[in-house]
PyMOL CGO cylinders between C-alpha atoms (Angstrom):
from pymol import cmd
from pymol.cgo import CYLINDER

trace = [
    CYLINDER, 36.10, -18.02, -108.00, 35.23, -15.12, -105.92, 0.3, 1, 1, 1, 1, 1, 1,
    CYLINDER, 35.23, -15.12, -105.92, 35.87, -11.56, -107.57, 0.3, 1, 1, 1, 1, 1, 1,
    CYLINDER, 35.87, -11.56, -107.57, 36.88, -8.78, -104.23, 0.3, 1, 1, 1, 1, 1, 1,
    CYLINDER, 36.88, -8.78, -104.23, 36.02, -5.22, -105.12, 0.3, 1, 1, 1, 1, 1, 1,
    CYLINDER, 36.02, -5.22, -105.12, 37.79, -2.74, -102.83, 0.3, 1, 1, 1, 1, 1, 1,
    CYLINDER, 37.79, -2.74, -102.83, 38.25, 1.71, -102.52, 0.3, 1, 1, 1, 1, 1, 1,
    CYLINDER, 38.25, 1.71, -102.52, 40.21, 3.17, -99.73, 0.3, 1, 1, 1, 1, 1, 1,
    CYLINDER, 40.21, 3.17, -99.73, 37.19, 4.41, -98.05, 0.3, 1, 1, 1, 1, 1, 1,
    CYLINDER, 37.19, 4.41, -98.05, 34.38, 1.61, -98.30, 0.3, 1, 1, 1, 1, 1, 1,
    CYLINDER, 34.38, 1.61, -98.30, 34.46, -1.88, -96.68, 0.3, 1, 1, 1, 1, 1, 1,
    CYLINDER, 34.46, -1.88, -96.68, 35.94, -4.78, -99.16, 0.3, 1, 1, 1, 1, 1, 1,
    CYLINDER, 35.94, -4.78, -99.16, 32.93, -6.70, -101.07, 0.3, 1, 1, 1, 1, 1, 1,
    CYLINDER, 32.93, -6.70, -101.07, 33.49, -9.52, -102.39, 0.3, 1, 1, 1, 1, 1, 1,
    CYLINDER, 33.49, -9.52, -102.39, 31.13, -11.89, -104.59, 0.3, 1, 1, 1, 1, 1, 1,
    CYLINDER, 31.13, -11.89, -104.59, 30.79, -15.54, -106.68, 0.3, 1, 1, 1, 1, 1, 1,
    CYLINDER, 30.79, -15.54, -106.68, 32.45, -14.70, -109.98, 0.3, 1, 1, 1, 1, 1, 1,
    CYLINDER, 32.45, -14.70, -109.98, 29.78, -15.34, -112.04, 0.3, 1, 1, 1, 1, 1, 1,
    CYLINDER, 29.78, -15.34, -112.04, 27.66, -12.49, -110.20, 0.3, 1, 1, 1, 1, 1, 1,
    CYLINDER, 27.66, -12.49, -110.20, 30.59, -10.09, -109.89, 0.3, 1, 1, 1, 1, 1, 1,
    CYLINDER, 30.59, -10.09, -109.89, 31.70, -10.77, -114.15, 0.3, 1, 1, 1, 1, 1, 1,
    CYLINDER, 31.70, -10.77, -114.15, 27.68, -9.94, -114.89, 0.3, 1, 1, 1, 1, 1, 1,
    CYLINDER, 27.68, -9.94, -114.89, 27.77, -6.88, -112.27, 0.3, 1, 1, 1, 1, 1, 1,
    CYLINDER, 27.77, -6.88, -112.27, 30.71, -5.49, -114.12, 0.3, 1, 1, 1, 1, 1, 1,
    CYLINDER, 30.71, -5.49, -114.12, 29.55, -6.10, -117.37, 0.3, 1, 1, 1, 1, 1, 1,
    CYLINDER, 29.55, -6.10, -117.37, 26.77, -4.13, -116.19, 0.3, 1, 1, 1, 1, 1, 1,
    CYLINDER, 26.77, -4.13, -116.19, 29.10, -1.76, -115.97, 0.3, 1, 1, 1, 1, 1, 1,
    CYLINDER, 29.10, -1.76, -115.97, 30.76, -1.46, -119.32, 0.3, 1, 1, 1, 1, 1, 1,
    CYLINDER, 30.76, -1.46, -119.32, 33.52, -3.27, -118.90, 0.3, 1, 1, 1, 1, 1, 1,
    CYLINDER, 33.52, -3.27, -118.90, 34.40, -7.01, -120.76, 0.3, 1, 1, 1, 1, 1, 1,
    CYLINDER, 34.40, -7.01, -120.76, 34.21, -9.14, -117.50, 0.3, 1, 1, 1, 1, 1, 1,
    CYLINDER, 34.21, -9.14, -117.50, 37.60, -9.95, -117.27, 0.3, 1, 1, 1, 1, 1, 1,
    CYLINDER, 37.60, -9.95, -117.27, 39.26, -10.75, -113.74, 0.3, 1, 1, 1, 1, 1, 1,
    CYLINDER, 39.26, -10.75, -113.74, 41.12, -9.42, -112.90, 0.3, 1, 1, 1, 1, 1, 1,
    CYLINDER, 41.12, -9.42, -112.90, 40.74, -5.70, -113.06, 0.3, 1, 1, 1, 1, 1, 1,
    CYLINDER, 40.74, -5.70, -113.06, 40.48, -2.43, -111.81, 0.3, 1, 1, 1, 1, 1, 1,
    CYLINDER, 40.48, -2.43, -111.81, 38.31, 0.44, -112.89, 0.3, 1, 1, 1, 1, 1, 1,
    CYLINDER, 38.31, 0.44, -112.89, 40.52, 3.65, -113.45, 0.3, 1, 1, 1, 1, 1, 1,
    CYLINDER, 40.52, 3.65, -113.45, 39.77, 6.95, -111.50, 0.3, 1, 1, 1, 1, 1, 1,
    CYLINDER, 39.77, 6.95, -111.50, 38.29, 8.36, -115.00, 0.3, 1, 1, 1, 1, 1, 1,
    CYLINDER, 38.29, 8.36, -115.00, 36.28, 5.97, -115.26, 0.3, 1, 1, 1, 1, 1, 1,
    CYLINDER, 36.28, 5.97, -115.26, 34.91, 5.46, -111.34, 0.3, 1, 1, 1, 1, 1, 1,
    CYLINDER, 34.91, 5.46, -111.34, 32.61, 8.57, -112.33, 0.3, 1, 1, 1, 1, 1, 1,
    CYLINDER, 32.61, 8.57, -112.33, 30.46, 6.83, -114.17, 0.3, 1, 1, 1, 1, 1, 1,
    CYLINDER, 30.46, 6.83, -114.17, 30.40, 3.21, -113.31, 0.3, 1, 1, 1, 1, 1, 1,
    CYLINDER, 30.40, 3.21, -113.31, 27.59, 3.98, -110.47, 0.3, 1, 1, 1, 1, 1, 1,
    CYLINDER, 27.59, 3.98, -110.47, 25.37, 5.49, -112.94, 0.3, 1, 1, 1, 1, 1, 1,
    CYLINDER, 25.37, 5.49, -112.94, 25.96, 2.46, -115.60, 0.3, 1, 1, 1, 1, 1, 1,
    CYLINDER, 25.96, 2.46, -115.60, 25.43, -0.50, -113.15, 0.3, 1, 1, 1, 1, 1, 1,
    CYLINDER, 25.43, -0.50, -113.15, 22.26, 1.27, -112.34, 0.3, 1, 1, 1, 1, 1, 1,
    CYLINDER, 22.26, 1.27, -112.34, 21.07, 1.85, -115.86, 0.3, 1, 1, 1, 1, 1, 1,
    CYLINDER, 21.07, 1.85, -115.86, 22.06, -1.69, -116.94, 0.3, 1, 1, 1, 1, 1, 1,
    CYLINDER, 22.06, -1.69, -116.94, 19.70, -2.90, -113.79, 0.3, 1, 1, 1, 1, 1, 1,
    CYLINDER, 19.70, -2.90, -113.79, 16.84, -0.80, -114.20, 0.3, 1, 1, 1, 1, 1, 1,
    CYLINDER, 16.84, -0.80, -114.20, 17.08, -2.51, -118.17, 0.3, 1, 1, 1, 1, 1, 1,
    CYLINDER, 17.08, -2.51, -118.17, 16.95, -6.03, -116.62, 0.3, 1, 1, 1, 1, 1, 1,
    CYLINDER, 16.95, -6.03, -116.62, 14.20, -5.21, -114.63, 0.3, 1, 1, 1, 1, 1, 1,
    CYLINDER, 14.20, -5.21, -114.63, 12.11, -3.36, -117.22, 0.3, 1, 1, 1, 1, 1, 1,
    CYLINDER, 12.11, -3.36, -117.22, 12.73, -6.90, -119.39, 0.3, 1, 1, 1, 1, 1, 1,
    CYLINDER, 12.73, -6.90, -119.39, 11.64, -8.43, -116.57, 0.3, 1, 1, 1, 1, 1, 1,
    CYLINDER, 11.64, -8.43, -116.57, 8.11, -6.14, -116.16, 0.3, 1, 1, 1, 1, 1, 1,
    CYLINDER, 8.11, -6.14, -116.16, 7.75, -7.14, -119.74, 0.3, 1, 1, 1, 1, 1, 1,
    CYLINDER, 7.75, -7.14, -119.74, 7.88, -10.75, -119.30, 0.3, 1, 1, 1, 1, 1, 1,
    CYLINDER, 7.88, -10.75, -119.30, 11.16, -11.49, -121.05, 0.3, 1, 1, 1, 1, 1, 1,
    CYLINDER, 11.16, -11.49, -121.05, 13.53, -13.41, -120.06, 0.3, 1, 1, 1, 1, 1, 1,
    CYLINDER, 13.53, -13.41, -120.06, 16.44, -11.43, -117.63, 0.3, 1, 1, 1, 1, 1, 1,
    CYLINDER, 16.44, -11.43, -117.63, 19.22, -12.08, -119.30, 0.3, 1, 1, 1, 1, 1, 1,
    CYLINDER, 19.22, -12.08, -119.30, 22.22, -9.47, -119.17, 0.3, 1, 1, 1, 1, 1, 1,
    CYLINDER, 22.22, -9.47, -119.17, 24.12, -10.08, -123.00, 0.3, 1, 1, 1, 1, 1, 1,
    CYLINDER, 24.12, -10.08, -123.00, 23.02, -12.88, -125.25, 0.3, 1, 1, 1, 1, 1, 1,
    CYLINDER, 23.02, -12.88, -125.25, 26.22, -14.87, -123.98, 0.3, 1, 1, 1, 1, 1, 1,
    CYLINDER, 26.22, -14.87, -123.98, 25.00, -15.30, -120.26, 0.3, 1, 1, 1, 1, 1, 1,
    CYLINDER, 25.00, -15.30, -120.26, 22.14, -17.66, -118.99, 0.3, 1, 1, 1, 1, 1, 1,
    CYLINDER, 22.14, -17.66, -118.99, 19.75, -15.86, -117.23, 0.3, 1, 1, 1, 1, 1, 1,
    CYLINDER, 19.75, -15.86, -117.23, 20.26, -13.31, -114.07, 0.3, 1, 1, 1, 1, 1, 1,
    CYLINDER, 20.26, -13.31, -114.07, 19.79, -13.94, -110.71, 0.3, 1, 1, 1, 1, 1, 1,
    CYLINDER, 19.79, -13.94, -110.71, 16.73, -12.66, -109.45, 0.3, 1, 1, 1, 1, 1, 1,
    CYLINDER, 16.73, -12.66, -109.45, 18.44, -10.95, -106.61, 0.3, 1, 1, 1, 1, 1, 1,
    CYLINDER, 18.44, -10.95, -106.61, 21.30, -9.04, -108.81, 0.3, 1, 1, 1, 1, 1, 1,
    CYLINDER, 21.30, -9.04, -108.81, 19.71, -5.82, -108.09, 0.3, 1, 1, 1, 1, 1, 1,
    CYLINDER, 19.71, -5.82, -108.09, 19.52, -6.55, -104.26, 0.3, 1, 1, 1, 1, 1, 1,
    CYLINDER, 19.52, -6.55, -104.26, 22.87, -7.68, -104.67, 0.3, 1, 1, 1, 1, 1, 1,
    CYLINDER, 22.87, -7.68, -104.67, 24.52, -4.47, -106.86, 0.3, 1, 1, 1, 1, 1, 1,
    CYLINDER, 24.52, -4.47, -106.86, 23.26, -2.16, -103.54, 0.3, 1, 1, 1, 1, 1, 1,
    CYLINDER, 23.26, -2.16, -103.54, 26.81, -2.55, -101.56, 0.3, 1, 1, 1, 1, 1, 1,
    CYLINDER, 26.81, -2.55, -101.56, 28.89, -2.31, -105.07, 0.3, 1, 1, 1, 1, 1, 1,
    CYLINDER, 28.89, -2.31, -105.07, 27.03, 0.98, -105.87, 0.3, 1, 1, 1, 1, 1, 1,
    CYLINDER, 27.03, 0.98, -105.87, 28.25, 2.40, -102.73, 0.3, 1, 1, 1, 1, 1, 1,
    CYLINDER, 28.25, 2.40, -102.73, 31.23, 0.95, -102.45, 0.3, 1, 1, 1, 1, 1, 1,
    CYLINDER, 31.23, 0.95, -102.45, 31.34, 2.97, -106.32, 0.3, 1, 1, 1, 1, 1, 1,
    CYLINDER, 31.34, 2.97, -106.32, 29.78, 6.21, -105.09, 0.3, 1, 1, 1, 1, 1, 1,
    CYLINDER, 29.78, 6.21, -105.09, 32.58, 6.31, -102.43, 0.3, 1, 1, 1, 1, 1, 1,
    CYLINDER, 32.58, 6.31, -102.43, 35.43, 5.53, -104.75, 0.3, 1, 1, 1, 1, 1, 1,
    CYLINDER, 35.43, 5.53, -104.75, 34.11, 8.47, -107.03, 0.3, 1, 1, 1, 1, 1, 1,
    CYLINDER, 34.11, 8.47, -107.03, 33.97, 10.33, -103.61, 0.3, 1, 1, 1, 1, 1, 1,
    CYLINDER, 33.97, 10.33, -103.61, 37.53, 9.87, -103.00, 0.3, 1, 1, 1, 1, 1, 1,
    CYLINDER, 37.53, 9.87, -103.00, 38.59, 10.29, -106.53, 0.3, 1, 1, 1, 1, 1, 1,
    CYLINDER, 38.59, 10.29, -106.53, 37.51, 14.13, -105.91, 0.3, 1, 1, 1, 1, 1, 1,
    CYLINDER, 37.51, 14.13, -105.91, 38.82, 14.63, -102.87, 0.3, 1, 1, 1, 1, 1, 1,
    CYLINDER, 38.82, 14.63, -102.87, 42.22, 12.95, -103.88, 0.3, 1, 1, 1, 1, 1, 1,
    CYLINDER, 42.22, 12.95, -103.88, 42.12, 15.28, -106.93, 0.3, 1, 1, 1, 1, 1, 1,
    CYLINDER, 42.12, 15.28, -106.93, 40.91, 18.64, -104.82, 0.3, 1, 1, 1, 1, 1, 1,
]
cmd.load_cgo(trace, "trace")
């Protein structure tokens, strides 16, 4: 499966489902495909998928295992490498959320 995330003002992205479902997770949200991520909640989604990384990789520094919820296997080592594009592609949404709204 392969999981497309897309904004008016930001290139398409699109990833393997399994790292998309643990990238929106991440995020807040249940995993399911598919979705969309509502204006009032575009705001914050930039500032969650980088909180939930920063946890993985702190569990990482520690020597535990990465895992994302005690339902997944473990993380890919390059999920934070690959969340980079989907946290613009999130910053820009957010940016055109205000701008629609203005």
């Amino acid at each position: 499966m392969l999981v497309t995330f897309k904004t008016p003002d930001y290139a398409r992205l699109t990833f393997f489902g399994s790292v998309a479902v643990s990238l929106i997770k991440l995020m807040g949200h249940s995993g399911h495909v598919p979705g969309s991520i509502g204006a009032e909640e575009v705001a914050d989604a930039p500032a969650r998928l980088r909180d939930g990384l920063a946890r993985i990789d702190a569990q990482a520094a520690e020597g535990k295992p990465r895992k994302i919820d005690d339902s997944e296997q473990e993380a890919d080592v390059g999920l934070s490498l690959r969340a980079k594009p989907l946290i613009e592609l999130l910053e820009a949404a957010r940016a055109w959320v205000i701008m629609s709204w203005e």
